[in-house]
Backbone as CSV, one residue per row, in Angstrom:
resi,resn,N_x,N_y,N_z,CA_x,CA_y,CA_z,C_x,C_y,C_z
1,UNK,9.809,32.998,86.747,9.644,32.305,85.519,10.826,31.412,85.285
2,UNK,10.625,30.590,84.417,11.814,29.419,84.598,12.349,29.666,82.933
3,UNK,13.833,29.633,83.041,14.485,29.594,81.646,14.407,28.327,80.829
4,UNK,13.697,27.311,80.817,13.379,25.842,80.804,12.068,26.904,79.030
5,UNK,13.085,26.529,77.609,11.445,26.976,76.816,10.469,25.981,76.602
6,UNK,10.827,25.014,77.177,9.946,23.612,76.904,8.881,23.546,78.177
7,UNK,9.260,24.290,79.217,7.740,24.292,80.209,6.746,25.275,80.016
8,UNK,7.920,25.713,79.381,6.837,27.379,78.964,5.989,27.167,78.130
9,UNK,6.006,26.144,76.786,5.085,25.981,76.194,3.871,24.848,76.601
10,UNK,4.451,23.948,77.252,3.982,22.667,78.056,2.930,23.482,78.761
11,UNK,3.369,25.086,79.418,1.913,25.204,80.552,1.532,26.096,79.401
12,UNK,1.232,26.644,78.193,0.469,27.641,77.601,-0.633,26.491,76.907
13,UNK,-1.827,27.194,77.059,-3.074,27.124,76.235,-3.044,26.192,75.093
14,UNK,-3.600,25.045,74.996,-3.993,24.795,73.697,-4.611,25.299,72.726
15,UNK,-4.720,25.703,71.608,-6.051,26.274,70.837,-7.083,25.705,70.618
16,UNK,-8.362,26.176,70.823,-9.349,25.694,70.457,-9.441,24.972,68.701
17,UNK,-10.372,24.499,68.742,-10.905,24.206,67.249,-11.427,25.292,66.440
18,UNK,-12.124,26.015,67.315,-12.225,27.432,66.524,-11.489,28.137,66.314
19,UNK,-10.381,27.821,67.174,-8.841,29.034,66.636,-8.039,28.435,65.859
20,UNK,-8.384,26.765,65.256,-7.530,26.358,64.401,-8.321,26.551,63.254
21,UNK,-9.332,26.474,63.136,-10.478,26.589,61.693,-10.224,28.154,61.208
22,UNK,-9.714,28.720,61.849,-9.461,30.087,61.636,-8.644,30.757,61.034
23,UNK,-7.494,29.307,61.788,-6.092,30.273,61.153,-5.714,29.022,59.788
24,UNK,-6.391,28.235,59.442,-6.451,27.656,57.920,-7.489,28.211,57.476
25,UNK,-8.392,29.389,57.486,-9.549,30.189,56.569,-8.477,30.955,56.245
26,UNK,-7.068,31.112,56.890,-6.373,32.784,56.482,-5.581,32.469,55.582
27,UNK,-5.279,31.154,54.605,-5.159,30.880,53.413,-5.326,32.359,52.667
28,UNK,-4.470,32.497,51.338,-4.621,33.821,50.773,-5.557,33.416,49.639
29,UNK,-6.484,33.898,49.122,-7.308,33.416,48.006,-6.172,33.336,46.778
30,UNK,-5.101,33.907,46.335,-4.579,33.807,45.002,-4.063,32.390,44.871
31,UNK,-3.644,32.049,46.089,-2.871,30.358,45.754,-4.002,29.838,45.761
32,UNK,-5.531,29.760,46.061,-5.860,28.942,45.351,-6.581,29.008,44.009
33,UNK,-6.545,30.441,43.824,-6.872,30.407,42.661,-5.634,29.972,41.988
34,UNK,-4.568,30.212,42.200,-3.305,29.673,41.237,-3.023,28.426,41.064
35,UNK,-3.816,27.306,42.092,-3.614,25.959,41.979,-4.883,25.837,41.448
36,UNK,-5.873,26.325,40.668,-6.612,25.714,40.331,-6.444,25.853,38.728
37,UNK,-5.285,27.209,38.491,-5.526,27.732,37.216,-4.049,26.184,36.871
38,UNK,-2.964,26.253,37.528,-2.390,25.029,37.359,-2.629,23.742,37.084
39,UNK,-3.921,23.467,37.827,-4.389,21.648,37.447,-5.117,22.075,36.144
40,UNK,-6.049,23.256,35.924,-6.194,23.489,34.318,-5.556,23.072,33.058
41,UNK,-4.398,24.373,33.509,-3.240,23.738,32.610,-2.448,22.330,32.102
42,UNK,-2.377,21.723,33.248,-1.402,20.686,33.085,-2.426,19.279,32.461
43,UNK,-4.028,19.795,33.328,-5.166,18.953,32.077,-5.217,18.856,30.587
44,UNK,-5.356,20.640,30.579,-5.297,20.776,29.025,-3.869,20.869,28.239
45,UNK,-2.975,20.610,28.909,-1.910,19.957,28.319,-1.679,18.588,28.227
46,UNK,-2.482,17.729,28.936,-2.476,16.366,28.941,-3.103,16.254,27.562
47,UNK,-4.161,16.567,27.580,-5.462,16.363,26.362,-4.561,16.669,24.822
48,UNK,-4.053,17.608,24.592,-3.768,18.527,23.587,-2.966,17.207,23.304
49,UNK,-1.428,17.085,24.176,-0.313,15.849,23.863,-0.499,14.595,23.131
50,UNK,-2.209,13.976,23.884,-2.744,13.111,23.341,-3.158,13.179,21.966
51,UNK,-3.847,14.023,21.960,-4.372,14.126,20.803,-3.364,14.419,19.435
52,UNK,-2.699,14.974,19.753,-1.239,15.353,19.122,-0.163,14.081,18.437
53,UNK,-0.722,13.256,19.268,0.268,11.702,19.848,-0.874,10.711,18.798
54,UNK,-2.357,10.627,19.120,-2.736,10.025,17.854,-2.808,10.584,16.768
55,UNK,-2.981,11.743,16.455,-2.486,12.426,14.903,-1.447,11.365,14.432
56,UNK,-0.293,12.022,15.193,0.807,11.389,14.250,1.474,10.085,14.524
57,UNK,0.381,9.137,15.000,0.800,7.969,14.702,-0.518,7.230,14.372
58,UNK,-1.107,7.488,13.319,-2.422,7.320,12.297,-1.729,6.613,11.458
59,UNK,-2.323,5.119,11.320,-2.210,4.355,10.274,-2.694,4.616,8.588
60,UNK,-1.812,4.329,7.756,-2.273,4.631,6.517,-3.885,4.185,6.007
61,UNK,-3.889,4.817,4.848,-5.628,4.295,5.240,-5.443,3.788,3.809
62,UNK,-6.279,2.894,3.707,-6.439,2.029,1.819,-6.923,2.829,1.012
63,UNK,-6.338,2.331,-0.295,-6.366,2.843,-1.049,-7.805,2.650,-1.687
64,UNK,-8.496,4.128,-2.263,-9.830,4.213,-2.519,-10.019,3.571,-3.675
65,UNK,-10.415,2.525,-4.352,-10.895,1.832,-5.637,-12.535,2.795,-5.674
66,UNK,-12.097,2.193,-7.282,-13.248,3.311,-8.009,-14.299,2.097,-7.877
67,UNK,-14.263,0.497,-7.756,-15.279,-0.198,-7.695,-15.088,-1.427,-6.711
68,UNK,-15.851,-2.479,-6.789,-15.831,-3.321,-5.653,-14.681,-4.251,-6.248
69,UNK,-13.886,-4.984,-5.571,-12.988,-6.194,-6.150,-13.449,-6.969,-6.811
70,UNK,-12.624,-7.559,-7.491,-13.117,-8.461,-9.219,-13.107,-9.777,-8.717
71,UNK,-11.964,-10.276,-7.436,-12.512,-11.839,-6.640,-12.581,-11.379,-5.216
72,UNK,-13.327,-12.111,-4.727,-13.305,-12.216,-3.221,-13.842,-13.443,-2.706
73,UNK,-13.427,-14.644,-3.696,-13.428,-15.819,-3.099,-12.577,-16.243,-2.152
74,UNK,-12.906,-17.738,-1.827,-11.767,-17.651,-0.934,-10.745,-18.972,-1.974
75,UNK,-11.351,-19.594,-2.779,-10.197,-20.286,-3.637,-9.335,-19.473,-4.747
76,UNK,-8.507,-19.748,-5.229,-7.176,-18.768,-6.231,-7.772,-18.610,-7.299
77,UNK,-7.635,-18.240,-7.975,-7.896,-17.417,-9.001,-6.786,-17.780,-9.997
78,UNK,-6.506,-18.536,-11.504,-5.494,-18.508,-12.382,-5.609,-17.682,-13.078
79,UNK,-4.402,-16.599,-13.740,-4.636,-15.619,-14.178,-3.321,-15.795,-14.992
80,UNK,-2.937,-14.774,-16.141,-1.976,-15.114,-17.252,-0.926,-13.970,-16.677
81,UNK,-1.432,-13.072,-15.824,-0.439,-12.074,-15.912,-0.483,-11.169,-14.813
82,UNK,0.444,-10.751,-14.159,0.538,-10.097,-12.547,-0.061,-8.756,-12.097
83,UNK,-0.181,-8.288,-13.366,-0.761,-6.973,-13.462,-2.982,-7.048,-13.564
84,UNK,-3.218,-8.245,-14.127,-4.345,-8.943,-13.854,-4.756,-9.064,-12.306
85,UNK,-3.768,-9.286,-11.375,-3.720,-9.089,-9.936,-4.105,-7.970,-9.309
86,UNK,-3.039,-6.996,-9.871,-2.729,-5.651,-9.090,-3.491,-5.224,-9.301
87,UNK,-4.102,-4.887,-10.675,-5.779,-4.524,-10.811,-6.747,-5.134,-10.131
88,UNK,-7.202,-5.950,-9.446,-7.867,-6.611,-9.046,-9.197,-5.758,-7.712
89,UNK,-8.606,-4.667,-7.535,-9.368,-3.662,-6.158,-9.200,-4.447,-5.326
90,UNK,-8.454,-5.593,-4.781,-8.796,-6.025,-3.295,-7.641,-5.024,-2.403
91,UNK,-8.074,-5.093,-1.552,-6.946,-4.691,-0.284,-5.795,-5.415,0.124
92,UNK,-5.458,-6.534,-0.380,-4.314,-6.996,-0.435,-4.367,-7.982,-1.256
93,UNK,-3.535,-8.095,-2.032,-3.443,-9.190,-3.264,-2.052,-10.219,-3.073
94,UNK,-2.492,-11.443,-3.071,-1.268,-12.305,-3.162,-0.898,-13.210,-4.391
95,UNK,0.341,-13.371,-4.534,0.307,-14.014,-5.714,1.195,-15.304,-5.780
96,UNK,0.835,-16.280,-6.010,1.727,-16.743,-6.063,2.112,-17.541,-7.692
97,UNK,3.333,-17.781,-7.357,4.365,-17.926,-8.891,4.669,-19.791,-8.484
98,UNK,4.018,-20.561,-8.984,4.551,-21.857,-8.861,5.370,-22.650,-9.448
99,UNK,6.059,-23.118,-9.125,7.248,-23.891,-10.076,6.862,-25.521,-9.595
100,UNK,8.394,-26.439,-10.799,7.781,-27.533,-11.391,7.162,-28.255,-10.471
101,UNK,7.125,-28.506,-8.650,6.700,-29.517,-7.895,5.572,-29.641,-7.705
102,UNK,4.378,-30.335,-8.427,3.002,-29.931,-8.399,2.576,-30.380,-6.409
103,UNK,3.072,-30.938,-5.973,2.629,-31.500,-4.425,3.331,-30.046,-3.422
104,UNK,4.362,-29.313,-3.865,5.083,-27.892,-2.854,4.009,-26.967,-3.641
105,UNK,3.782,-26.576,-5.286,2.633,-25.884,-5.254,1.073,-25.485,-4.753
106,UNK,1.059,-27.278,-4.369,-0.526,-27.505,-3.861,-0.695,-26.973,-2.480
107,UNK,0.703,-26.891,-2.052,0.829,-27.081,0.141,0.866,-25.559,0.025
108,UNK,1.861,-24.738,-0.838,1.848,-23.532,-0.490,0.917,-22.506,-0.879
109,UNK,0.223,-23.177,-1.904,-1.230,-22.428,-2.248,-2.278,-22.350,-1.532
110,UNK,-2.580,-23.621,-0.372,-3.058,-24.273,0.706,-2.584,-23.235,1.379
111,UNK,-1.587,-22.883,1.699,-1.012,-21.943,3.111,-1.048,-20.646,2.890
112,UNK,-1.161,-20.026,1.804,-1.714,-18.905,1.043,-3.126,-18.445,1.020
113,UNK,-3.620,-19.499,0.989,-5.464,-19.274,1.177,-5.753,-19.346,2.652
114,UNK,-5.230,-20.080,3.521,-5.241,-20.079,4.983,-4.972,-18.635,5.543
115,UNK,-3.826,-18.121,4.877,-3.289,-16.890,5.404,-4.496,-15.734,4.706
116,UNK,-4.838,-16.143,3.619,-5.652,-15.129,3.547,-6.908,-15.016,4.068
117,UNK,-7.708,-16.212,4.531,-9.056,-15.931,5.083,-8.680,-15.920,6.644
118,UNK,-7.489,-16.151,6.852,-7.297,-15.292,8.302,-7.192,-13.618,8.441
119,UNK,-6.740,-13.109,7.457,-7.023,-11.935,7.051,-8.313,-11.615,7.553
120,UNK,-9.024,-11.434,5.889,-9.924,-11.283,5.764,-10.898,-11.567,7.135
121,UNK,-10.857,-12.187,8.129,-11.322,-12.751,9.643,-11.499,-11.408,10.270
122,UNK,-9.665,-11.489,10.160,-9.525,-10.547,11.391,-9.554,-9.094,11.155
123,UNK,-9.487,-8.983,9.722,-9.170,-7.529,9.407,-10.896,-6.965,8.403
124,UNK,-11.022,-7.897,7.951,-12.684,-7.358,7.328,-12.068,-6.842,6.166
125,UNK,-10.808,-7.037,5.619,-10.618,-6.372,4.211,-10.887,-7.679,2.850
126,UNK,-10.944,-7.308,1.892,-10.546,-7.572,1.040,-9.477,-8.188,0.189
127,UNK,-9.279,-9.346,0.289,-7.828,-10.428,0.163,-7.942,-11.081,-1.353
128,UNK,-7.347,-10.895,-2.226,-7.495,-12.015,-3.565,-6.388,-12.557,-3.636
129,UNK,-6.366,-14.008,-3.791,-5.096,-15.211,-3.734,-4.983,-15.000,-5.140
130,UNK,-3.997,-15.174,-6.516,-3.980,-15.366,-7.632,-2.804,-16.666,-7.721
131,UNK,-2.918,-17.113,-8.722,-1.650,-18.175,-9.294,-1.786,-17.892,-10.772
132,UNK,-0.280,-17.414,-10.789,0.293,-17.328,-12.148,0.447,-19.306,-12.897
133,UNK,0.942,-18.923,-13.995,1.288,-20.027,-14.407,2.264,-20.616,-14.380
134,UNK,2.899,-21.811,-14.369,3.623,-22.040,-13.603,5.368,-21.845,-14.612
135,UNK,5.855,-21.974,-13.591,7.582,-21.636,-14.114,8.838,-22.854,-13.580
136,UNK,9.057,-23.174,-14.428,10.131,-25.105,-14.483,10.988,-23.972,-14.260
137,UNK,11.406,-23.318,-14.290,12.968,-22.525,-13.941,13.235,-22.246,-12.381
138,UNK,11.997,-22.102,-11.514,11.985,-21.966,-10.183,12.296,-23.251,-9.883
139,UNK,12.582,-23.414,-8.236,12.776,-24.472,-7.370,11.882,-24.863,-6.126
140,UNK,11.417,-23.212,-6.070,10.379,-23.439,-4.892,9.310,-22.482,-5.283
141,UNK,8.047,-22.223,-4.972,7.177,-20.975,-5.555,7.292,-20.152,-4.890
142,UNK,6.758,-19.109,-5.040,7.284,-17.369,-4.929,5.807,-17.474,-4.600
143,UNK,5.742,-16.569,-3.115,4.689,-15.715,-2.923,4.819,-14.314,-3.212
144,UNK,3.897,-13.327,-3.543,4.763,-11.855,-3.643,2.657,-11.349,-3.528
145,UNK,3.260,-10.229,-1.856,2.393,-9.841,-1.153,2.536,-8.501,-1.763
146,UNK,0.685,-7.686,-1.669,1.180,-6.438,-1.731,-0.302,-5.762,-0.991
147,UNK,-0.125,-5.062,-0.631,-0.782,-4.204,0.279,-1.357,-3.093,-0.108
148,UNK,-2.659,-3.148,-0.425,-2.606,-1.136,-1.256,-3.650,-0.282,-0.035
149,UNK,-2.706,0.125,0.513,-2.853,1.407,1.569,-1.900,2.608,1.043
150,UNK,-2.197,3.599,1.361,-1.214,4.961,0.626,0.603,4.684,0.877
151,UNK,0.560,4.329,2.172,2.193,4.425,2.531,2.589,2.619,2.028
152,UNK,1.491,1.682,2.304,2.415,0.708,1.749,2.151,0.004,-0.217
153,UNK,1.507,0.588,-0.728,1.233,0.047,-1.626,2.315,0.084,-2.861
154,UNK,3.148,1.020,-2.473,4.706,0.823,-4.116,5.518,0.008,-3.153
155,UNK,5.592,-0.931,-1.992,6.334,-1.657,-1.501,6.041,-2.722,-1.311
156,UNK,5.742,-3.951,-2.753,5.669,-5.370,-2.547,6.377,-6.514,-2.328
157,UNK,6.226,-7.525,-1.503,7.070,-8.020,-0.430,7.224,-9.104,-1.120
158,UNK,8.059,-10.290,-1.768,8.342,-11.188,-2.089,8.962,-12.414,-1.271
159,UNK,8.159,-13.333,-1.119,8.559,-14.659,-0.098,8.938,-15.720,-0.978
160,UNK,10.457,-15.839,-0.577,10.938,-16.637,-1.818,11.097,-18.462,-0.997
161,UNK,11.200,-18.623,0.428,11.859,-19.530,0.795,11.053,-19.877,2.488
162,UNK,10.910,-21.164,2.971,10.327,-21.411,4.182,8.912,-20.252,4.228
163,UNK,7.810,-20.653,3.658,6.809,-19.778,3.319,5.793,-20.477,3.964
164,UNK,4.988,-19.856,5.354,3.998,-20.335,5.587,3.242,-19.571,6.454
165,UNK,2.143,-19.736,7.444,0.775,-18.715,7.201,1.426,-17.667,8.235
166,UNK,2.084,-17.765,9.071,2.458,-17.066,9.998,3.311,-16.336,9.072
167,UNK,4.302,-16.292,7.955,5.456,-15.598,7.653,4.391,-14.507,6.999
168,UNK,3.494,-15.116,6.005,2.370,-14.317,5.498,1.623,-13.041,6.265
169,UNK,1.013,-13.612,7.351,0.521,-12.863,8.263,1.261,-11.955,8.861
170,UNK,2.226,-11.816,9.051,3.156,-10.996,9.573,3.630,-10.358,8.488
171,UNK,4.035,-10.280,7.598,4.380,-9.540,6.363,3.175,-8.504,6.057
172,UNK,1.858,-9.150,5.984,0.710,-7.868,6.130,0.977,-7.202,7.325
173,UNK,1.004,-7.669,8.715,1.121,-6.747,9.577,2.131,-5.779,9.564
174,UNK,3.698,-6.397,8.855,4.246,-5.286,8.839,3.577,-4.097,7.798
175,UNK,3.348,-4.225,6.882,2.735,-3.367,5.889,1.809,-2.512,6.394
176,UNK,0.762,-3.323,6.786,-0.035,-2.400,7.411,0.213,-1.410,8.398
177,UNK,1.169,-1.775,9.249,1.753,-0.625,10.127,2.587,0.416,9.575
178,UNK,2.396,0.705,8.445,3.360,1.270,7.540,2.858,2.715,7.415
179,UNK,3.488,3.888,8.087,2.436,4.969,8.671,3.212,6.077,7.522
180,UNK,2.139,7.008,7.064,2.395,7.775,5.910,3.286,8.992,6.304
């Protein structure tokens, strides 16, 4: 016999296919039951996380009015007083406060109603534009947004300066993302 262990295996037997199908049947049954009870787990831990994960990042939901909104045109509404607004049941109410420049009142009331029937487009809510009366003590008009969903509705947003449909639109979006 030769001390060489590399001829020694070189001249032994290959195994058949039946002696390899054989010795992978001798697998122990618990590992696979244990890898099956594992991909279980780590499923129904996937699922649970998720679900867990949209719970708590659930957007506030609007606030329930006892009736339908009082405008839902799409032109402004003049009204004597701000609280005439807030009552109003829409889902977001804007207001704006105009001062003496009747041609900056006309553009930003214009960009106010734009912003709101883009709303209303994209979101399917309920938008009322209002205009107070106007105020010679201002310099530029005041928009003042408010949102009535549970988490954002005691937090109304006032746009005092460079006011236009995009600053609008984004001011609802922040609101609306406003999670309880």
């Amino acid at each position: 016999m030769s001390d060489n262990p590399t001829s020694a295996r070189a001249n032994a037997p290959e195994p058949s296919t039946h002696q390899a199908a054989a010795l992978i049947d001798k697998r122990p049954w618990w590992k696979t039951v244990a890898l099956i009870a594992i991909v279980l787990t780590a499923t129904g831990l996937i699922i649970f996380s998720s679900i867990r994960f949209d719970a708590s990042n659930k957007y506030s939901p609007f606030v329930e009015w006892p009736s339908h909104p009082s405008h839902i045109d799409e032109s402004p509404v003049h009204i004597d007083t701000i609280q005439e607004a807030w009552g109003s049941y829409n889902n977001l109410v804007l207001v704006i406060i105009p001062c003496g420049d009747a041609t900056l009142n006309d553009s930003i009331t214009a960009i106010a109603v734009q912003a709101a029937n883009k709303i209303r487009t994209q979101d399917k809510i309920y938008v009322g534009v209002f205009v107070l009366p106007q105020d010679d003590y201002i310099s530029y008009p005041i928009v003042r947004l408010r949102l009535y969903t549970i988490a954002a509705q005691g937090m109304p947003k006032e746009m005092t300066q460079d006011i236009t449909e995009n600053l609008i639109h984004n001011t609802y979006l922040d609101r609306k993302f406003l999670r309880t």
